[in-house]
Backbone as a printed PyTorch tensor [residue, N CA C, xyz], in Angstrom:
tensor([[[120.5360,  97.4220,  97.7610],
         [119.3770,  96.5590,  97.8620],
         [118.2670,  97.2160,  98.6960]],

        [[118.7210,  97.6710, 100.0570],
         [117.7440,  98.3620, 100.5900],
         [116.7620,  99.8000, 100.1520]],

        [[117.4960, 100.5620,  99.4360],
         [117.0390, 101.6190,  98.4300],
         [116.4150, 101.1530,  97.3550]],

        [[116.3450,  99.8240,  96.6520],
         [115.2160,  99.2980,  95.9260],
         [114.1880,  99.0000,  96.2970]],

        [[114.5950,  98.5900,  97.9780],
         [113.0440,  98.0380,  98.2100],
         [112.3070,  99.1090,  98.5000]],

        [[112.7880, 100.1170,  98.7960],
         [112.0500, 101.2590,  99.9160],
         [111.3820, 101.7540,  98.6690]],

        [[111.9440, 102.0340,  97.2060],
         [111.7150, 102.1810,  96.0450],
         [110.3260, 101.2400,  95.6950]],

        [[110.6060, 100.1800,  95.7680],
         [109.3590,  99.0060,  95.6630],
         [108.1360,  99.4750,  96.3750]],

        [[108.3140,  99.4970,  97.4690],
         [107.4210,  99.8140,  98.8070],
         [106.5700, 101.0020,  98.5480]],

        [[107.0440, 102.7630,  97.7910],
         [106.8590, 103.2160,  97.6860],
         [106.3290, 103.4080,  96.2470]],

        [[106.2870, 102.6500,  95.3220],
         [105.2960, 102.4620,  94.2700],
         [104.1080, 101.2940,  94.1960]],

        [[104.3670, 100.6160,  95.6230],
         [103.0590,  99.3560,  95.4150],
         [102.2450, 100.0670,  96.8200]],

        [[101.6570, 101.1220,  97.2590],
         [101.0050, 101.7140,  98.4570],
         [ 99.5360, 100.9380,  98.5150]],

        [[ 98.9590, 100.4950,  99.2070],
         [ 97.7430, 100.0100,  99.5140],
         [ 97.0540, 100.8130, 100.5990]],

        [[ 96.1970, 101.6170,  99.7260],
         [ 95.4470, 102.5240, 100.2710],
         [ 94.3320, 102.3840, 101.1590]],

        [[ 93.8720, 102.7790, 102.3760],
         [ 92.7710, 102.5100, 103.0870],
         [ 92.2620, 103.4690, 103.8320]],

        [[ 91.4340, 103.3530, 104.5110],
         [ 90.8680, 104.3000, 104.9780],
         [ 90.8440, 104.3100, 106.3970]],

        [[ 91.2400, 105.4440, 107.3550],
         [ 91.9830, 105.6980, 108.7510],
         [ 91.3590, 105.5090, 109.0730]],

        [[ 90.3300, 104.4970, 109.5960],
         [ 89.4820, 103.9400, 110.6540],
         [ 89.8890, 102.4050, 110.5350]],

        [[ 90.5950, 102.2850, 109.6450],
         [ 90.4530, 100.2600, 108.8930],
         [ 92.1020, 100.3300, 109.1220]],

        [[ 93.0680, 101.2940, 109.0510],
         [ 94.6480, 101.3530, 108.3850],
         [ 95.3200, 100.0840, 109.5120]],

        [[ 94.8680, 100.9540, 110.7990],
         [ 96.0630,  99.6830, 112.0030],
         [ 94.6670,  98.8050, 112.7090]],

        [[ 95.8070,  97.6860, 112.7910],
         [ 94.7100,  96.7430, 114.2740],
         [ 95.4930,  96.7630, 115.4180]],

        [[ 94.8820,  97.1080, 116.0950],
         [ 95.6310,  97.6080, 117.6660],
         [ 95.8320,  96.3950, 118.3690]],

        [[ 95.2350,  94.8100, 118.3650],
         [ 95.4600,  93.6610, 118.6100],
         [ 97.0470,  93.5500, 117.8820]],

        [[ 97.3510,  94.0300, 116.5940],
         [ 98.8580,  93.1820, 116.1330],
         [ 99.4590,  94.3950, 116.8320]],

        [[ 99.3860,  95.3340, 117.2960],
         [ 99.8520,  96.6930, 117.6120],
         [100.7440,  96.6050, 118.9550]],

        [[ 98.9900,  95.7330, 119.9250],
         [ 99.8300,  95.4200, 120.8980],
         [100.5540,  94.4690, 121.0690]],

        [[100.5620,  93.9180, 120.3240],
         [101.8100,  92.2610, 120.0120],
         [103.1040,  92.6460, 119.8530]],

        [[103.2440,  93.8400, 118.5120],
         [103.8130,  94.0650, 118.3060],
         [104.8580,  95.1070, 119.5290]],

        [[104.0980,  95.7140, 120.0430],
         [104.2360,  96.9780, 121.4130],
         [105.1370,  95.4890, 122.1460]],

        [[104.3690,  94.4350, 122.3790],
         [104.5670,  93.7990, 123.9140],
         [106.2320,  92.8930, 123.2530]],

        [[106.2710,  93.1810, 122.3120],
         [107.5650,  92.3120, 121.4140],
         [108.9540,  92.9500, 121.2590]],

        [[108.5510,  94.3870, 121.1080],
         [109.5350,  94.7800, 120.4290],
         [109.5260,  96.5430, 121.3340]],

        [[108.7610,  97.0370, 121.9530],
         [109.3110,  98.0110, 122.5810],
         [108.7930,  98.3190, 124.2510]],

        [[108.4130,  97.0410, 124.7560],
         [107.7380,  97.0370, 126.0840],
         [109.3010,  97.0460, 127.2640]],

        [[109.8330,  96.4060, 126.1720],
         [111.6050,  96.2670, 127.1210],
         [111.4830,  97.5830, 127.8590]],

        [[111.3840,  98.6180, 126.6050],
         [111.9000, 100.4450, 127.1040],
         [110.9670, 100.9280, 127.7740]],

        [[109.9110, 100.9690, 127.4470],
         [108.3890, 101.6300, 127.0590],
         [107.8930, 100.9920, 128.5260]],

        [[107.7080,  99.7660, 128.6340],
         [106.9220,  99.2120, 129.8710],
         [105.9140,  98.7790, 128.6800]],

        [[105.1210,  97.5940, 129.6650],
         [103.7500,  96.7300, 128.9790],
         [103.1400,  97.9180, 129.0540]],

        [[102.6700,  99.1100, 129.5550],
         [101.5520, 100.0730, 129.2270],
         [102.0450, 101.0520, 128.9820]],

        [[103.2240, 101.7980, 128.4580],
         [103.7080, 102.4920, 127.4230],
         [104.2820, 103.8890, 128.5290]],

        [[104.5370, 103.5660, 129.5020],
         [104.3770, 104.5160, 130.2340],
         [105.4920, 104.9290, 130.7090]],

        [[106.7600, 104.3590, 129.9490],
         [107.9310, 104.8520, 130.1080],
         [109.0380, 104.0030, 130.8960]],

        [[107.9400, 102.8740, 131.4220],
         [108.7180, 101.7650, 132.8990],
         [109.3060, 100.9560, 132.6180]],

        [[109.7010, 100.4620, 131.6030],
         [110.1800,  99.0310, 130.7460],
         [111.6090,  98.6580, 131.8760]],

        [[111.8480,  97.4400, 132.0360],
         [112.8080,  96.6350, 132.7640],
         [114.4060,  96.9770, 132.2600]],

        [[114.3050,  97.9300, 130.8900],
         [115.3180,  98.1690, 130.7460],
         [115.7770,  99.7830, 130.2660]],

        [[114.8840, 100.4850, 131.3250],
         [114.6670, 102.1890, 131.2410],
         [115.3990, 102.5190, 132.1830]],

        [[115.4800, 101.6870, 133.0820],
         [116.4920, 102.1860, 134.5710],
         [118.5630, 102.8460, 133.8620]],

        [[118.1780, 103.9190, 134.1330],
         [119.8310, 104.6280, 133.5620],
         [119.9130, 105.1500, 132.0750]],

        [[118.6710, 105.0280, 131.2290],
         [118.7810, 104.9680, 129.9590],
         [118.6030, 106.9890, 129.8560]],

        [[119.0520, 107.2260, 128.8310],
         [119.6470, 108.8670, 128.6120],
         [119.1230, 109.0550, 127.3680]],

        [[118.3210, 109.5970, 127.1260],
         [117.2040, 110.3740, 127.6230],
         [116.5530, 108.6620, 127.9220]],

        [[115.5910, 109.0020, 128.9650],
         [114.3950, 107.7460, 129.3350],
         [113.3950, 108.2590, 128.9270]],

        [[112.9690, 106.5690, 128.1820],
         [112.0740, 106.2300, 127.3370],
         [110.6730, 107.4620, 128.0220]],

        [[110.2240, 107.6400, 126.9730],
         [109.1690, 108.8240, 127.3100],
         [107.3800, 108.2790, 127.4220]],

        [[106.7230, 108.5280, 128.5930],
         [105.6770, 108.1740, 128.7400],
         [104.5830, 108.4770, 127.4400]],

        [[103.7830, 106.8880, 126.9340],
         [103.6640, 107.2310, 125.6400],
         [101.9640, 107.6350, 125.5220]],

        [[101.3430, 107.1290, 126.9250],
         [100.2070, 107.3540, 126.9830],
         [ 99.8610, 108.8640, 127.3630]],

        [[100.6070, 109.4930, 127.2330],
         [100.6070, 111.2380, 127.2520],
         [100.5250, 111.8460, 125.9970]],

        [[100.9480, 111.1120, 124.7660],
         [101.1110, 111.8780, 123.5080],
         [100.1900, 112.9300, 123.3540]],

        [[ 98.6570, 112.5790, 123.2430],
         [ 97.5070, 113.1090, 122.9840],
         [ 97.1890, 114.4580, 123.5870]],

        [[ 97.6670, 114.1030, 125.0770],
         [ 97.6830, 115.6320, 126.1600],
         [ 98.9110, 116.3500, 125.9010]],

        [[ 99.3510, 116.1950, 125.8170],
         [100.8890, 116.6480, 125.3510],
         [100.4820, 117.4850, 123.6200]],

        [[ 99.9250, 116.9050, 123.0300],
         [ 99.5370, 117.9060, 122.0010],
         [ 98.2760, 118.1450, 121.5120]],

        [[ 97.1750, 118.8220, 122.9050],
         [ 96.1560, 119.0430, 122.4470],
         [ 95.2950, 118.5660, 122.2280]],

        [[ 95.3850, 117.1750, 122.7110],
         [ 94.2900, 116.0850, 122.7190],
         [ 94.4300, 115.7710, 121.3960]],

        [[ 94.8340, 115.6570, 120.3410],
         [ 95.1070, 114.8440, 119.0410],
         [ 96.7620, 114.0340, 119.3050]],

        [[ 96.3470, 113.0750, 119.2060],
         [ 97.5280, 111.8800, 118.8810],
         [ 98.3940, 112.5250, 117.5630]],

        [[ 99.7210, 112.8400, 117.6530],
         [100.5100, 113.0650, 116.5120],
         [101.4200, 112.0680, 115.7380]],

        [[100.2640, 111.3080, 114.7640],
         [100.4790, 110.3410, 113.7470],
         [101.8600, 110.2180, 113.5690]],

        [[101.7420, 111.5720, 112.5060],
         [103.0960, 111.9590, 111.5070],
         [104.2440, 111.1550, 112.3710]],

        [[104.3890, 112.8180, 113.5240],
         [105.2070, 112.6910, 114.2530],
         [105.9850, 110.7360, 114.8390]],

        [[104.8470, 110.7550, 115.2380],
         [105.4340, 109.2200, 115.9660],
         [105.2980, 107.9230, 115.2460]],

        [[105.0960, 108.0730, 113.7030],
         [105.2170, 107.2070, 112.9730],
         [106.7650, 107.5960, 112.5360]],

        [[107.0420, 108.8500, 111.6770],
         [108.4260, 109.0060, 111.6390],
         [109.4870, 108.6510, 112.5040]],

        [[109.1560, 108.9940, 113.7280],
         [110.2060, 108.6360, 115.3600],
         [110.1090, 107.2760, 115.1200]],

        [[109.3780, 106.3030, 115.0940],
         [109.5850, 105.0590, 114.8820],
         [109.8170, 104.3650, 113.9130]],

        [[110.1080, 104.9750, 112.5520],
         [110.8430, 104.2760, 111.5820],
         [112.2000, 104.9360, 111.4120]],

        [[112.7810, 106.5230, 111.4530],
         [113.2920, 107.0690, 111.9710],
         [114.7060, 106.6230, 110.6660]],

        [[114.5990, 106.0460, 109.8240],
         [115.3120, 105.6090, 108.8770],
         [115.6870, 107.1200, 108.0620]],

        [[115.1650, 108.3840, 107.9650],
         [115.4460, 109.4610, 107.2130],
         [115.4360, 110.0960, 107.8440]],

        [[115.9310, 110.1000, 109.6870],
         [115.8850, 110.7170, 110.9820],
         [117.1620, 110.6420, 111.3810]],

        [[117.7040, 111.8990, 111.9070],
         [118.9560, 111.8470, 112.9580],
         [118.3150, 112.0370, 114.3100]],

        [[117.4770, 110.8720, 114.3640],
         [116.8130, 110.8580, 115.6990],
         [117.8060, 109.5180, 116.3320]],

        [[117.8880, 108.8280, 116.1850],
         [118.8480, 107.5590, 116.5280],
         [120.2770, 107.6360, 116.8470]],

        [[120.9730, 108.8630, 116.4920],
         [122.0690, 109.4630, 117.4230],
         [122.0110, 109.8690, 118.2250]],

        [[123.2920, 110.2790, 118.9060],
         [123.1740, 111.0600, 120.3940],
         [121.7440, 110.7120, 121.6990]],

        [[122.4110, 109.0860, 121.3510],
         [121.2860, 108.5270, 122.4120],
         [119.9810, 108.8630, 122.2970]],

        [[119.0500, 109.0610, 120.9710],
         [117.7370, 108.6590, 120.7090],
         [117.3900, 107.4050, 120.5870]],

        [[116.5020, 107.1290, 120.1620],
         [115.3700, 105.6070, 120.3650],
         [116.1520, 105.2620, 118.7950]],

        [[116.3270, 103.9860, 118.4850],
         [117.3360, 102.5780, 117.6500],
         [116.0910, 102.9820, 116.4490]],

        [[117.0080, 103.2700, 115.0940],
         [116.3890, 102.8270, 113.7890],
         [115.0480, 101.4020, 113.7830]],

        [[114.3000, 102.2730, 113.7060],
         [113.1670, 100.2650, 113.9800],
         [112.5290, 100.1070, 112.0890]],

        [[112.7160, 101.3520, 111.5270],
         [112.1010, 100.9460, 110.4130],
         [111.9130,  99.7800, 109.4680]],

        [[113.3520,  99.4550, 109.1550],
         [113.8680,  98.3870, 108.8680],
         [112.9310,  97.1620, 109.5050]],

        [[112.9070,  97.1050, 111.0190],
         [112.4290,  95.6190, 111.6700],
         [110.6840,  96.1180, 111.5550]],

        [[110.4180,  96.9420, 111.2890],
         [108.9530,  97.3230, 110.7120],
         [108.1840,  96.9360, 109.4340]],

        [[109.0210,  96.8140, 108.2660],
         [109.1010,  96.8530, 107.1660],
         [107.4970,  96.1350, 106.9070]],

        [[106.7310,  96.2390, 105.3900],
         [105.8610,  95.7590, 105.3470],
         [104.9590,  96.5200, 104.0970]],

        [[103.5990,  96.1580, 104.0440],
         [102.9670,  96.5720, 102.7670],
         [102.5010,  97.9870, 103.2540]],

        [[102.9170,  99.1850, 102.4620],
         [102.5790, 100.6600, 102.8660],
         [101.1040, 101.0540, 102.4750]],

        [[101.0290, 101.5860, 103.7520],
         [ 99.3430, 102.0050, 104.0790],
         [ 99.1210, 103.9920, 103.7600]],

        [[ 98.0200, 104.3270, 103.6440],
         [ 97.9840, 105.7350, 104.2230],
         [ 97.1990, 106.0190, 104.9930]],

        [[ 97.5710, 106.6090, 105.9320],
         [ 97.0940, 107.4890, 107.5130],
         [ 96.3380, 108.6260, 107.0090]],

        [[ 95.6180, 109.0460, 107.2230],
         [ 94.7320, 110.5370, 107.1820],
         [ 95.5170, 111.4220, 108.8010]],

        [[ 96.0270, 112.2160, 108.5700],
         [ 96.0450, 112.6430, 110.3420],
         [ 95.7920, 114.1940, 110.5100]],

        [[ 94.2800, 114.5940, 110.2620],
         [ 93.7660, 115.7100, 110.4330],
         [ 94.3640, 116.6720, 110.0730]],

        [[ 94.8200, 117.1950, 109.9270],
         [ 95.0820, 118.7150, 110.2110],
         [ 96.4480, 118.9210, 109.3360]],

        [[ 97.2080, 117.4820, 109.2080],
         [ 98.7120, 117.1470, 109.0590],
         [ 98.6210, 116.6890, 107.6090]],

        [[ 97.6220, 116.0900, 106.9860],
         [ 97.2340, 115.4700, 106.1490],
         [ 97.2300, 113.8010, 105.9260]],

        [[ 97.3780, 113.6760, 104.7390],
         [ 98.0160, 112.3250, 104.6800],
         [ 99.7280, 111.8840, 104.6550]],

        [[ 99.4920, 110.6180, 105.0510],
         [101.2150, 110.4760, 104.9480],
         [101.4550, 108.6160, 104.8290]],

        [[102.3050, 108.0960, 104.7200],
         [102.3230, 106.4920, 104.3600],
         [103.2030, 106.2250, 105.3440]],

        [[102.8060, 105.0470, 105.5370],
         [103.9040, 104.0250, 106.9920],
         [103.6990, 102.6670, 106.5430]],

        [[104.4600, 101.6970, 107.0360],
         [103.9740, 100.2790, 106.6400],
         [102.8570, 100.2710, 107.6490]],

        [[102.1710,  98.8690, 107.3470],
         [101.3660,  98.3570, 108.0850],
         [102.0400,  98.3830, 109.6380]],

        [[102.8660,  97.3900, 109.6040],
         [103.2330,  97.5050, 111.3000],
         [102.9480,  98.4570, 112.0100]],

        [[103.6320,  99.8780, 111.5300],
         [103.4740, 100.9790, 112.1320],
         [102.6620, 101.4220, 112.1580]],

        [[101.5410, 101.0680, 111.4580],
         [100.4410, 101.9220, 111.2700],
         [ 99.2560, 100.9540, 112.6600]],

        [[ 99.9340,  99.7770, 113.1190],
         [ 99.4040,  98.9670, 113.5300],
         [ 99.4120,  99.2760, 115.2670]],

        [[100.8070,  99.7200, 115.5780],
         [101.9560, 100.4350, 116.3650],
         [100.8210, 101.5480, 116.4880]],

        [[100.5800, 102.6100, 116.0120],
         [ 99.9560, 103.8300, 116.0750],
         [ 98.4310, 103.7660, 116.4100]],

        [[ 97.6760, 102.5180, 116.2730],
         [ 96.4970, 102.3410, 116.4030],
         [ 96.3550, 101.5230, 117.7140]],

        [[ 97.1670, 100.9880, 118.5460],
         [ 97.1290, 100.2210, 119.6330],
         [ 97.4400, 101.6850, 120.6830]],

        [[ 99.0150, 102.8550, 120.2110],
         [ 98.5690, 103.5400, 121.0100],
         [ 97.5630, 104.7160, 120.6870]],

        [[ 96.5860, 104.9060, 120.1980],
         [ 95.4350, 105.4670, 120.4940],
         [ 94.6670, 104.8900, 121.4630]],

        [[ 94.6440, 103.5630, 121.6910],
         [ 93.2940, 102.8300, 122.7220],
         [ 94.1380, 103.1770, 124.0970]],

        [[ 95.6520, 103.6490, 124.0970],
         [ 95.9020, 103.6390, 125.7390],
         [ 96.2360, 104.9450, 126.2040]],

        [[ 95.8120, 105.9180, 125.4980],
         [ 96.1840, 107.7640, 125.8530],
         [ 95.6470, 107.7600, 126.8740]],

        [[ 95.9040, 108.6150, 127.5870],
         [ 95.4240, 108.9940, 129.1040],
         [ 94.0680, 109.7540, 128.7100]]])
């Protein structure tokens, strides 16, 4: 069932244009809902439940400096759906794709090209652009 939908998902894409793709208002809803536990309310790695965690949650408002002053889309849209990732073993960050799920968008991400995420994530990715250091 789940391989149909992803199937579904990936022939109904609703295309837009990377200034319009995420709203950083559902972004941070979504941020303050579902990964502020780890992350902290400002992404910064402090969350109430980071204390002992292996590897700890990684400060997120660094992405941008960390690679050059461009935010890496690709990258941290994949890490967070992570569904075609052996990132979620050996104590990486929990499969979220699944609890992401939604109508698929496309990202422009410079240099990387284009690439598709659901909305959520794409929503996720546009809230953290407004908080990079």
């Amino acid at each position: 069932m789940r391989v149909f939908l992803v199937f579904l998902f990936c022939w109904m894409p609703v295309f837009a244009k990377a200034d319009t793709v995420g709203d950083p208002e559902s972004g941070a809803r979504l941020f303050g809902l579902h990964c502020a536990a780890c992350h902290g309310p400002g992404a910064r790695g402090d969350g109430p439940l980071s204390d002992g965690m292996t590897p700890a949650p990684p400060d997120l408002t660094l992405l941008a400096k960390q690679n050059h002053g461009a935010l890496p889309l690709t990258g941290i849209a994949t890490r967070i759906d992570s569904r075609n990732s052996q990132n979620s073993q050996h104590g990486g960050m929990p499969v979220y794709g699944w609890f992401f799920d939604g109508p698929v968008v496309t990202i422009s991400s410079g240099t990387a090209g284009d690439f598709e995420t659901t909305q959520p994530i794409a929503d996720l990715l546009a809230w953290l652009g407004t908080v990079q250091d």
